[in-house]
C-alpha positions as CSV (number, residue, x, y, z in Angstrom):
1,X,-40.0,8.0,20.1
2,X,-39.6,5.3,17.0
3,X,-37.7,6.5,13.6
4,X,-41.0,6.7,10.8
5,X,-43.3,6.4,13.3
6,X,-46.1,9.1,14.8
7,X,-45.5,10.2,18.7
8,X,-47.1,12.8,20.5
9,X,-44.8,14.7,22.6
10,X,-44.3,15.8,26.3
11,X,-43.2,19.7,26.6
12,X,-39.6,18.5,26.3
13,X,-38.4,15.5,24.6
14,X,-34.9,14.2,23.6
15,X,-34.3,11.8,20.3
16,X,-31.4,9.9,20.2
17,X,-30.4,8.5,16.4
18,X,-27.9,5.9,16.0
19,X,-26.0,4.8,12.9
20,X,-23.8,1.5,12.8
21,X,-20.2,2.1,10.8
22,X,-18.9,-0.5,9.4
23,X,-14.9,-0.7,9.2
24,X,-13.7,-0.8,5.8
25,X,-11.6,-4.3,4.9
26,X,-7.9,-4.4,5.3
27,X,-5.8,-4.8,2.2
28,X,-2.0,-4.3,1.7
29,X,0.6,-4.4,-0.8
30,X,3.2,-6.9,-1.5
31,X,5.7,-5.8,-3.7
32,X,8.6,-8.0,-5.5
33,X,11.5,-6.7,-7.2
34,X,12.3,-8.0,-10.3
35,X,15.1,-7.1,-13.2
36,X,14.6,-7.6,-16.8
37,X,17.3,-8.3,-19.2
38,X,19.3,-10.6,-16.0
39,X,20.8,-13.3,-17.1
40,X,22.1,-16.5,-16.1
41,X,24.2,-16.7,-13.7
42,X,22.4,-13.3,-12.1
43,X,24.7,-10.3,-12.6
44,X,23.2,-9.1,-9.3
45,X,25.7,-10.0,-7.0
46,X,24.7,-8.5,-4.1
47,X,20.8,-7.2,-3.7
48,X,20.1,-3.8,-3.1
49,X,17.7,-3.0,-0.6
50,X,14.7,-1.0,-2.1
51,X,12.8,2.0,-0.9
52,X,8.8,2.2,-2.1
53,X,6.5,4.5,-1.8
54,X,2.5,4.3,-2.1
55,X,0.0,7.2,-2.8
56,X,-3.0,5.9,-1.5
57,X,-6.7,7.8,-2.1
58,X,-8.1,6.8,1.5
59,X,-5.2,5.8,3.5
60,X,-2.2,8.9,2.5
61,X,1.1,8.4,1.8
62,X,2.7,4.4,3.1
63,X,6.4,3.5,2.7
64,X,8.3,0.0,3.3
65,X,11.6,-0.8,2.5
66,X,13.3,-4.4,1.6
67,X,15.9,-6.1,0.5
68,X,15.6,-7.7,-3.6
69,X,15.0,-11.4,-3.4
70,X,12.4,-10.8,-0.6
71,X,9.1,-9.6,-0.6
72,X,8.4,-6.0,0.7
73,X,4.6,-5.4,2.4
74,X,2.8,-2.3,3.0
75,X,-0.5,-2.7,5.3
76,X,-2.8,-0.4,7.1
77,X,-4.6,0.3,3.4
78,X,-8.0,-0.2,2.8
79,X,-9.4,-3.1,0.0
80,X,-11.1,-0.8,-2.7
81,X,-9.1,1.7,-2.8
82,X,-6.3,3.3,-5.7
83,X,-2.7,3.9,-4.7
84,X,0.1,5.1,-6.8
85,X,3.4,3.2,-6.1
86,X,6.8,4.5,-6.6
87,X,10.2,2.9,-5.9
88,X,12.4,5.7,-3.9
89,X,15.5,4.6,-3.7
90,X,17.7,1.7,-4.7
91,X,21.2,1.4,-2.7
92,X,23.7,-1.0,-1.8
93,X,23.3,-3.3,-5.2
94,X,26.1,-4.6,-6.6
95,X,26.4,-5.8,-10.1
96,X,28.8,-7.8,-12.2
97,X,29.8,-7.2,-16.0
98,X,29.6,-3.5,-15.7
99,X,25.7,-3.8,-15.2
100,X,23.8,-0.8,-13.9
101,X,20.1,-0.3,-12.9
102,X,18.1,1.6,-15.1
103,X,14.6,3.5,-14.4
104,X,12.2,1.5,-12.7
105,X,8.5,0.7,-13.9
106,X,5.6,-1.1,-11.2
107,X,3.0,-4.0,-12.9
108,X,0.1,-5.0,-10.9
């Protein structure tokens, strides 16, 4: 038996119907850690290493962690989609001139 097409049938017949999926494309994230008002020389002396989080609406909840000065990447997400990224945690910084790291805001 053909899909959209007219077939008389026997007393018992089965119909198989197959649909293709297509796999979604792979994207990720690649997240750099900036500071505003630095100067120069940096008064990051020592980078912290940085904790992220993304809310993503088809692949869930991703985390990565890196040091500042580096890139931090977080794969398995799908091209399309929205996520919601949040850094976590920042520890192990240290900065001259009595410096301190103030709230954090993400840029796309």
């Amino acid at each position: 038996i053909s899909l959209n097409s007219s077939t008389a049938i026997s007393a018992s017949q089965a119909v198989t119907i197959t649909n293709p999926l297509t796999a979604p494309n792979a994207a990720q994230l690649n997240i750099t850690k900036l500071y505003s008002g630095d100067t120069v020389p940096s008064k990051v002396t020592t980078q912290p290493t940085i904790g992220v989080q993304a809310v993503c609406s088809i692949s869930g909840t991703k985390t990565t962690s890196f040091t500042a000065g580096t890139t931090g990447t977080i794969t398995g997400l799908v091209q399309g989609e929205t996520c919601t990224v949040t850094e976590t945690a920042i520890t192990g910084g240290v900065l001259a001139g009595g410096y301190t790291f103030g709230a954090t805001s993400a840029a796309v």
